[in-house]
GUVONU-29597 format. One record per atom (N, C-alpha, C): atom name; y, z, x; residue number from 1. Coordinates in steps of 0.001 Angstrom, whole numbers, plus 500000, padded with zeros to 6 digits. Layout:
N
site,yy,zz,xx,pos
CA,Y,Z,X,NUM
...
END
This chain:
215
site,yy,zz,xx,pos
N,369925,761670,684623,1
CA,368749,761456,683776,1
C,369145,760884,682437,1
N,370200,761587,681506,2
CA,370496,761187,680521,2
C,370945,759431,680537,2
N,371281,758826,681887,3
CA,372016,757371,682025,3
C,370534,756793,681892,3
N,370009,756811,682452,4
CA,368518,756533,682730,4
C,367785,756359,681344,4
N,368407,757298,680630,5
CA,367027,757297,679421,5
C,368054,756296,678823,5
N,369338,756096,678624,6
CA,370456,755598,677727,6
C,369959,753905,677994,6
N,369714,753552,679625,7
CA,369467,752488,679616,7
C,367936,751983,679672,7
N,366879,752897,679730,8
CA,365606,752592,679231,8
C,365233,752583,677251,8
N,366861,752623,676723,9
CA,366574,752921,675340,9
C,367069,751387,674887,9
N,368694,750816,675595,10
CA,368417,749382,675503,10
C,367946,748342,676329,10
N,367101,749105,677271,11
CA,365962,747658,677099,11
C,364947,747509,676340,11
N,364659,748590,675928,12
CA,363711,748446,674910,12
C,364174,747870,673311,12
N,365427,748254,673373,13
CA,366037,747309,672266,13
C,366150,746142,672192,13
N,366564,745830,673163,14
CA,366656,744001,673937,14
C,365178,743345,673924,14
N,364374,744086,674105,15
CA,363099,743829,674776,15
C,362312,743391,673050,15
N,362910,744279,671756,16
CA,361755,744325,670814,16
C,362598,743179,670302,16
N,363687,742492,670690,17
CA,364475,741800,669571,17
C,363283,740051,670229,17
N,362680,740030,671265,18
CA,361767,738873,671227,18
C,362625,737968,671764,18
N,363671,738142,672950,19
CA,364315,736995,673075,19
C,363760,735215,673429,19
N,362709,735207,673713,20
CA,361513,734442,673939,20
C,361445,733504,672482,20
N,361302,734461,671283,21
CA,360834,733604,670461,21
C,362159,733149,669309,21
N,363146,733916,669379,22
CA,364498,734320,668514,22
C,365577,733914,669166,22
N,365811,733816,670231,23
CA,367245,733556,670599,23
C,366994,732427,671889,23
N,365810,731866,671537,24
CA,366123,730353,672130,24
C,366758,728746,671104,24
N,367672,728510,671647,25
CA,368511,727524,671083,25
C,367607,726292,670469,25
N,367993,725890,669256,26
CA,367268,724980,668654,26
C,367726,723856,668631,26
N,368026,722594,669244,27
CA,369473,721357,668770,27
C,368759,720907,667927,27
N,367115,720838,667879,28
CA,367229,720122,666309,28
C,367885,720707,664655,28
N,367514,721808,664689,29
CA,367922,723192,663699,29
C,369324,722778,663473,29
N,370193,722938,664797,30
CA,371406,722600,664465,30
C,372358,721494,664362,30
N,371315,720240,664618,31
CA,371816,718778,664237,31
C,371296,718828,662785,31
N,370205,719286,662735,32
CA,370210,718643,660853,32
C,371217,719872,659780,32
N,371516,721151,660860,33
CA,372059,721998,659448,33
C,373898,721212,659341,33
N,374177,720388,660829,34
CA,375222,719546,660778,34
C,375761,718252,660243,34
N,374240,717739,660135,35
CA,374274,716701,659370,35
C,374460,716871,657578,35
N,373646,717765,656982,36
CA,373862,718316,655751,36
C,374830,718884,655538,36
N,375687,719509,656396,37
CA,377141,719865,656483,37
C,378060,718464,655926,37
N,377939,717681,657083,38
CA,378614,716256,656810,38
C,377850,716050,655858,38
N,377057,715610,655337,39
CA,376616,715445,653887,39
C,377284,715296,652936,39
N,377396,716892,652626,40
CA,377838,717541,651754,40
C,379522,717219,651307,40
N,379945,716976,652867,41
CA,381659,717066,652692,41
C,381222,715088,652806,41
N,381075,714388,653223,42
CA,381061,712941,652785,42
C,381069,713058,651599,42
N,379678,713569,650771,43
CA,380103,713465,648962,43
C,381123,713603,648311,43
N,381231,715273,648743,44
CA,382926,715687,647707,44
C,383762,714714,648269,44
N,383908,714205,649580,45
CA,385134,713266,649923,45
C,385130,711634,649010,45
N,383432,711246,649125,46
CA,383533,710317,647849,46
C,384153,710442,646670,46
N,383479,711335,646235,47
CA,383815,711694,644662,47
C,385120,712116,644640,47
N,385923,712390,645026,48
CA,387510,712775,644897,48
C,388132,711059,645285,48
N,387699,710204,646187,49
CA,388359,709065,646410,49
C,388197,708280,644937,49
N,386886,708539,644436,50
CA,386294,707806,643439,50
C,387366,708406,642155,50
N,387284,709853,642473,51
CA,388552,710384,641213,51
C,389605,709776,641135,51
N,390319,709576,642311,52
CA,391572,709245,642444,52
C,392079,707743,642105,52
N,390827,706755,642226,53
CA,390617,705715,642368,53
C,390945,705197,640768,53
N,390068,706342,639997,54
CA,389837,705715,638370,54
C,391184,706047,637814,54
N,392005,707835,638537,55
CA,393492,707693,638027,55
C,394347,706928,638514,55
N,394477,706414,639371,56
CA,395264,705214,639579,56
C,394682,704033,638866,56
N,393871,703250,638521,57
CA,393241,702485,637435,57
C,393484,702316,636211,57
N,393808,703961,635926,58
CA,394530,704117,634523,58
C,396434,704177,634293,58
N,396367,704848,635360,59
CA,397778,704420,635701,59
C,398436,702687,635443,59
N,397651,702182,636163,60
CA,398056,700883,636756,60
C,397935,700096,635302,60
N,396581,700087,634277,61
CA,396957,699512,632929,61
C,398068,700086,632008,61
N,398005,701329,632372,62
CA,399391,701752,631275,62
C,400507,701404,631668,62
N,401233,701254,633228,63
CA,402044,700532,633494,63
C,402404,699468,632731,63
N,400818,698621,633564,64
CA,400827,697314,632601,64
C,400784,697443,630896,64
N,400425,698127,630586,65
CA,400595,697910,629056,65
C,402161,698087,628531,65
N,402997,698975,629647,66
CA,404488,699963,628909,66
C,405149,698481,629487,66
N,404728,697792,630511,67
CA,405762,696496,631070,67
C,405528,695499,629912,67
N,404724,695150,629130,68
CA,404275,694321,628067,68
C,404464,694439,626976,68
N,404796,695877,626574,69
CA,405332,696563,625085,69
C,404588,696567,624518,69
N,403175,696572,625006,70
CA,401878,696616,623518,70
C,401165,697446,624252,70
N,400696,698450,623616,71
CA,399373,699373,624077,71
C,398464,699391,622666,71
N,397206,699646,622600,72
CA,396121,699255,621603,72
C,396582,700214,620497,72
N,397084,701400,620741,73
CA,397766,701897,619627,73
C,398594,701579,618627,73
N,399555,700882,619244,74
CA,400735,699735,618602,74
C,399918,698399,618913,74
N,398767,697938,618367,75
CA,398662,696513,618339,75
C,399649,695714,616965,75
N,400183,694680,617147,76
CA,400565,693894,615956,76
C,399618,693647,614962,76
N,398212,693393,615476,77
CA,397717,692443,614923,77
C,396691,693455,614350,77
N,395981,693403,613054,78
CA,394667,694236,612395,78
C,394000,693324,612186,78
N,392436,693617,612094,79
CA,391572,692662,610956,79
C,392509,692540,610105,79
N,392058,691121,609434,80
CA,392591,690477,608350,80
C,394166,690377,607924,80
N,394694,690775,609014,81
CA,395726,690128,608668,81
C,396522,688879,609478,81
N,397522,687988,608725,82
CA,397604,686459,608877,82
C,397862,686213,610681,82
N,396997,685452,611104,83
CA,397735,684947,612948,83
C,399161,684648,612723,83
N,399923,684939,613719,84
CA,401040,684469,614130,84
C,400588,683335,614257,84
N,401527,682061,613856,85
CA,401899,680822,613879,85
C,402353,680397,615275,85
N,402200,679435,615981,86
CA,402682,678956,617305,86
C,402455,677510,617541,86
N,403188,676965,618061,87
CA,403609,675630,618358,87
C,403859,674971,619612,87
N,402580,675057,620484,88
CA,403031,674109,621760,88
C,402032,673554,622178,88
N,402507,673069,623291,89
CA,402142,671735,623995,89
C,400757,671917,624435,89
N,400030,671119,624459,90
CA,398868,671444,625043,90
C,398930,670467,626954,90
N,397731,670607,627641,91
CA,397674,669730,629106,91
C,398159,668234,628654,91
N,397980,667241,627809,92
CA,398079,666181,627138,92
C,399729,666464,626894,92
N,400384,667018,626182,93
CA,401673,666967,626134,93
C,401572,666746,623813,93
N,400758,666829,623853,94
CA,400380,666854,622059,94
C,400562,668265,621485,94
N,401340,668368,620716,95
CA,401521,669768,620439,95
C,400608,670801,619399,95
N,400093,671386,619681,96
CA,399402,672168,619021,96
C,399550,673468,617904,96
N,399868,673187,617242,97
CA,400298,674689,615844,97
C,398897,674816,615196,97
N,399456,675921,615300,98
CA,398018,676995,614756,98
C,397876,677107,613057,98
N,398439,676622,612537,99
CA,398814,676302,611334,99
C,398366,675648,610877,99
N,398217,674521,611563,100
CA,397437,673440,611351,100
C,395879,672870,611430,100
N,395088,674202,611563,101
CA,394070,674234,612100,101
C,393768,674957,610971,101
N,394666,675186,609476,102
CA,393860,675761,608221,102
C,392605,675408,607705,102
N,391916,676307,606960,103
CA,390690,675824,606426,103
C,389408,675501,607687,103
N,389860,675558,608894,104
CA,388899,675710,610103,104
C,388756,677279,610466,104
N,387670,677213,610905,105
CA,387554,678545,611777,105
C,387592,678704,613409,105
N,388910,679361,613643,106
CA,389304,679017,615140,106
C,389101,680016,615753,106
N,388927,679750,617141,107
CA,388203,680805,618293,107
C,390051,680309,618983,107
N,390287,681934,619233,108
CA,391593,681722,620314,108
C,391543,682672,620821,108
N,391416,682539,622468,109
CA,391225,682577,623670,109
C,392453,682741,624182,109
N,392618,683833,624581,110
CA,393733,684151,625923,110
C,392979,684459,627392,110
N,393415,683797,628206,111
CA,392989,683773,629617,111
C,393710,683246,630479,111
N,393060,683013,631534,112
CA,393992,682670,632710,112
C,392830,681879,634123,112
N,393600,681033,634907,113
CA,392195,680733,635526,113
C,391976,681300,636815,113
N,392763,682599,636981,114
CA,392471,683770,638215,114
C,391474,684706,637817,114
N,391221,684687,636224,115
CA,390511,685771,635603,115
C,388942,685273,635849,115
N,387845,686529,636480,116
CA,387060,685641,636951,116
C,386521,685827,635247,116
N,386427,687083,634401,117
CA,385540,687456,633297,117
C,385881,686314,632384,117
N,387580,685577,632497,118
CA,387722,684473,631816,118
C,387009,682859,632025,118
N,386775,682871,633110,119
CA,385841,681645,633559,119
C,384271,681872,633440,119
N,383578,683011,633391,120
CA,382783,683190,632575,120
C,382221,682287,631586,120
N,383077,682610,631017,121
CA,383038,682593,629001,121
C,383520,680667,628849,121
N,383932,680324,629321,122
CA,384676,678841,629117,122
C,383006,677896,629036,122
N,382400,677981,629878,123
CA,381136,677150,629565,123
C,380490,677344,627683,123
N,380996,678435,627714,124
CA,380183,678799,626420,124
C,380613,678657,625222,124
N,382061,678778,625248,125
CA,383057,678185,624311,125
C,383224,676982,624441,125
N,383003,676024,625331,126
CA,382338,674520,625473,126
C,381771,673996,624181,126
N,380359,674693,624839,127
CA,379173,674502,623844,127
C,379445,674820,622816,127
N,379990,676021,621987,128
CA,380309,676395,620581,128
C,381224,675264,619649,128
N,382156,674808,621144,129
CA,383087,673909,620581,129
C,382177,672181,619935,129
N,381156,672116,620943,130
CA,380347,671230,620861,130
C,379141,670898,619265,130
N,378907,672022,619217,131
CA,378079,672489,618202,131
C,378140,672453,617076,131
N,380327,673244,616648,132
CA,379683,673610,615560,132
C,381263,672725,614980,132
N,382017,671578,616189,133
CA,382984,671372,615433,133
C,382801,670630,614226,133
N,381988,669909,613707,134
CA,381255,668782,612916,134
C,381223,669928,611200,134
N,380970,671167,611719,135
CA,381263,671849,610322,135
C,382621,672870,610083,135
N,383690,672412,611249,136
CA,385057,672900,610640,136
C,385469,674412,611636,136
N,384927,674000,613158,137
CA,385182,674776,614350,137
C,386031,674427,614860,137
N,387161,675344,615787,138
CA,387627,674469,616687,138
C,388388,675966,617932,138
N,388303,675159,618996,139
CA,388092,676255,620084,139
C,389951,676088,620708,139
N,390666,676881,621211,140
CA,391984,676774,621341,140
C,392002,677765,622593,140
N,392478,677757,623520,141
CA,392465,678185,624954,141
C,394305,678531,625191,141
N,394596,680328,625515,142
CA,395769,680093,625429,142
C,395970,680544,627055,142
N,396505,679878,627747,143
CA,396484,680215,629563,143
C,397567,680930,629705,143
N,397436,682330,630395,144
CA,398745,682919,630605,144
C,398726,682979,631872,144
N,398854,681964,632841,145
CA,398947,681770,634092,145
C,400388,681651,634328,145
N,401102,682293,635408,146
CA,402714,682922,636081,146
C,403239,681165,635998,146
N,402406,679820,636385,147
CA,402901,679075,637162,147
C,402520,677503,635723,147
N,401900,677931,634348,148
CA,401729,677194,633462,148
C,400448,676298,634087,148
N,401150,675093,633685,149
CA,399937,673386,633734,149
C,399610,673348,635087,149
N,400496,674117,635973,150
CA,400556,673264,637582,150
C,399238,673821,637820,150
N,398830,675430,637630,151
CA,397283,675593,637939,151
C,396439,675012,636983,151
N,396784,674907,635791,152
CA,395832,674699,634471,152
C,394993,673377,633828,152
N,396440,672579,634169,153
CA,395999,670933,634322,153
C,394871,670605,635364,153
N,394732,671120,636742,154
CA,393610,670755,637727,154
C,392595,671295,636804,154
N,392377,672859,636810,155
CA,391108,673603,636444,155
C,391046,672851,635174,155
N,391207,672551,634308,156
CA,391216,671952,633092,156
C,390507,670705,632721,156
N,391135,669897,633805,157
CA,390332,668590,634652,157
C,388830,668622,635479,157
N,388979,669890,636021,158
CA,387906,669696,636973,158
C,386705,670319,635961,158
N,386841,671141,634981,159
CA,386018,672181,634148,159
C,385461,670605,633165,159
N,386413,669950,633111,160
CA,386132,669148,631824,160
C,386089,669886,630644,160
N,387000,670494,630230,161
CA,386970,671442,628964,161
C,387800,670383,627685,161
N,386069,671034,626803,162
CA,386478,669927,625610,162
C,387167,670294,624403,162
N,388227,671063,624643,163
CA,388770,671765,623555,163
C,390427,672237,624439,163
N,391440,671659,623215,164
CA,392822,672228,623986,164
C,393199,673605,624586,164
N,394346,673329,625733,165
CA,394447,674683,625875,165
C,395932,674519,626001,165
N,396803,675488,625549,166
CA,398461,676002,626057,166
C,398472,676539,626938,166
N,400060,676738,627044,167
CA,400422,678201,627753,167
C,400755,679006,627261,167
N,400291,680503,627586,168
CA,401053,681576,626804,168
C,402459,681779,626738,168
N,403091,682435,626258,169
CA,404510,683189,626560,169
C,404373,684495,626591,169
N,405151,685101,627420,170
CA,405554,686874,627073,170
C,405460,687017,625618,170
N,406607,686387,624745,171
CA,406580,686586,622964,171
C,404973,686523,622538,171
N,404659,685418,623067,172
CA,403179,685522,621998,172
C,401941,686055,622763,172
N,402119,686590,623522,173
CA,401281,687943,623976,173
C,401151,689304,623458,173
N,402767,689472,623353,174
CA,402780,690679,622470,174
C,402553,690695,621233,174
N,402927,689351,620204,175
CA,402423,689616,619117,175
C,400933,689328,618862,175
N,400091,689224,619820,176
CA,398726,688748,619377,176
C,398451,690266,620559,176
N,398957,691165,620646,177
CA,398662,692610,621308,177
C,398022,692335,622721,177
N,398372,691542,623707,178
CA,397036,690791,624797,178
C,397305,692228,625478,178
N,396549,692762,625520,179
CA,396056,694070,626559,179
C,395924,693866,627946,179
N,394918,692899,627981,180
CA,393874,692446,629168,180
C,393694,691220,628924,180
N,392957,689911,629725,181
CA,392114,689380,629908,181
C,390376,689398,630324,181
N,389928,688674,629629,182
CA,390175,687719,628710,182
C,389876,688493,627117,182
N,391154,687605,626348,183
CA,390548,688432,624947,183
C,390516,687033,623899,183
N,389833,687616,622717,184
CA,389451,686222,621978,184
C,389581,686778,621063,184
N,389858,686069,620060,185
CA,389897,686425,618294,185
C,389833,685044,617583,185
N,388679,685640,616403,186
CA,387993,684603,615384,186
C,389100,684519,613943,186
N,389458,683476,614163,187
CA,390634,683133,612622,187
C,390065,682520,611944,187
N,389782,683465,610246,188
CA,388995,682466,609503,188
C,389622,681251,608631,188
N,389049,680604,607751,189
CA,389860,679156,607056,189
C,390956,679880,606252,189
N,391320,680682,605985,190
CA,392693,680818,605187,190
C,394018,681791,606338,190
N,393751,681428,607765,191
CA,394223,681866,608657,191
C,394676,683220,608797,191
N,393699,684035,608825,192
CA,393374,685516,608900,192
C,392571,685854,610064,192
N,392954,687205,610827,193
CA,391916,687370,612030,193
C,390515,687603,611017,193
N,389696,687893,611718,194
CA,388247,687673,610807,194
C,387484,688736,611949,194
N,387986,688944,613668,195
CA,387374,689205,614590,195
C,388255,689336,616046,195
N,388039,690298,616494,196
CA,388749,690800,618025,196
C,387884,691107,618884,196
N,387688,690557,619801,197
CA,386992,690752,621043,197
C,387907,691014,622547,197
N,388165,692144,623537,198
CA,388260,692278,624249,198
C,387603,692704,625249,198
N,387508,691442,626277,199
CA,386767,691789,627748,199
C,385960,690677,627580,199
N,385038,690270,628369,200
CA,383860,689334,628311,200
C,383085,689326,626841,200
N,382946,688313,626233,201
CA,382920,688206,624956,201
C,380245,688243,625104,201
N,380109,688853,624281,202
CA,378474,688861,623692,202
C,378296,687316,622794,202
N,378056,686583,624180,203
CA,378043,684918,622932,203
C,377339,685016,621991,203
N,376020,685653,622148,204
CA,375302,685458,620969,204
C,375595,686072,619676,204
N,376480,687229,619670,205
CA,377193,687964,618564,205
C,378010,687230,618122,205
N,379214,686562,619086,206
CA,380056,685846,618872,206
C,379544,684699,618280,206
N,378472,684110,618284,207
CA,377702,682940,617304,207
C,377810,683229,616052,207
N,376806,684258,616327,208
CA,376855,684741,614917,208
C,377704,685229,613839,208
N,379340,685702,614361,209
CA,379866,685947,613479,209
C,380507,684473,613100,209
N,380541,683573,614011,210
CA,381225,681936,613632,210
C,380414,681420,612172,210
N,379044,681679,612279,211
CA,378556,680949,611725,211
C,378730,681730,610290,211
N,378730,683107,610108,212
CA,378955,683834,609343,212
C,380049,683224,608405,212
N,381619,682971,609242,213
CA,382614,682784,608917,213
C,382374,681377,608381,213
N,381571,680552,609012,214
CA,382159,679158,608776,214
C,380720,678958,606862,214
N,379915,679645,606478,215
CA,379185,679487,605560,215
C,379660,680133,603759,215
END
């Protein structure tokens, strides 16, 4: 008797738990609580690639900055004080010193023609060159391309760019602090920086401080 009542006590246990309405299997229930699972771990797996992504990023310029000997901390160069002097050749084979461009207000341009943010900006320094050489502008393009004229002379040609350009050197990278490409700095008429721009240059700011300088 006692087995009897033991097992009329769990069926009635079994019986109140509703297996009918509770312990029938759901695959939708458990495809979407799987999908929000993956969700969840796709994100954090983004966001950690994305972490890892920006420290190697930073890595990779400080490299580059410790292989170059200039980091923005140690720049050479401050507002207002005198440009380094330099002397070379331009695509033409006419040599160009920066020295000689006193009493003008010069836009100098470091770039390269792999840089896309540097090809950008070249139409626009065109036009500036166009504009405002008639009151004592003049636009100077310094190419720090691995391979010199051999890329620079075509793009140079094909751009129709109306204003000289060199080649850089290692030496005069570091003393004009080149971080990155593309960077530009405004030298006013008594050959002083006046202005530093790094990264894609704000033309219309950049107007405005020319015209500033040149009045």
């Amino acid at each position: 008797m006692e087995t009897m009542n033991s097992q009329m006590n769990v069926d009635a246990a079994l019986d109140a738990l509703n297996p009918d309405a509770e312990w029938q299997p759901d695959p939708g229930r458990a495809l979407r609580d799987l999908q929000e699972r993956n969700s969840r771990a796709s994100a954090l797996t983004r966001r950690s690639m994305l972490a890892a992504a920006a420290v190697a990023a930073c890595l990779c310029m400080a490299a580059l900055m410790e292989f170059r000997g200039v980091s923005a901390a140690d720049r050479v160069l401050k507002d207002r004080q005198p440009a380094p002097d330099f002397a070379l050749p331009d695509s033409t084979g006419a040599v160009i010193r920066l020295s000689s461009y006193r009493h003008n207000v010069v836009l100098l341009n470091f770039w390269a023609t792999w840089c896309g943010g540097c090809k950008m900006e070249i139409p626009g320094f065109m036009g500036l060159q166009s504009e405002y050489k008639d009151r004592g502008f003049r636009v100077i393009g310094v190419a720090m391309d691995d391979d010199g004229f051999h890329s620079v002379t075509p793009f140079f040609q094909a751009w129709k760019m109306n204003y000289p350009v060199v080649i850089g050197s290692a030496r005069l990278a570091k003393v004009y602090g080149v971080e990155a490409m593309p960077e530009t700095l405004l030298i006013d008429g008594s050959g002083r920086i006046a202005a530093f721009h790094l990264g894609v240059v704000d033309l219309p700011s950049l107007e405005r401080e020319i015209r500033t300088l040149l009045n």
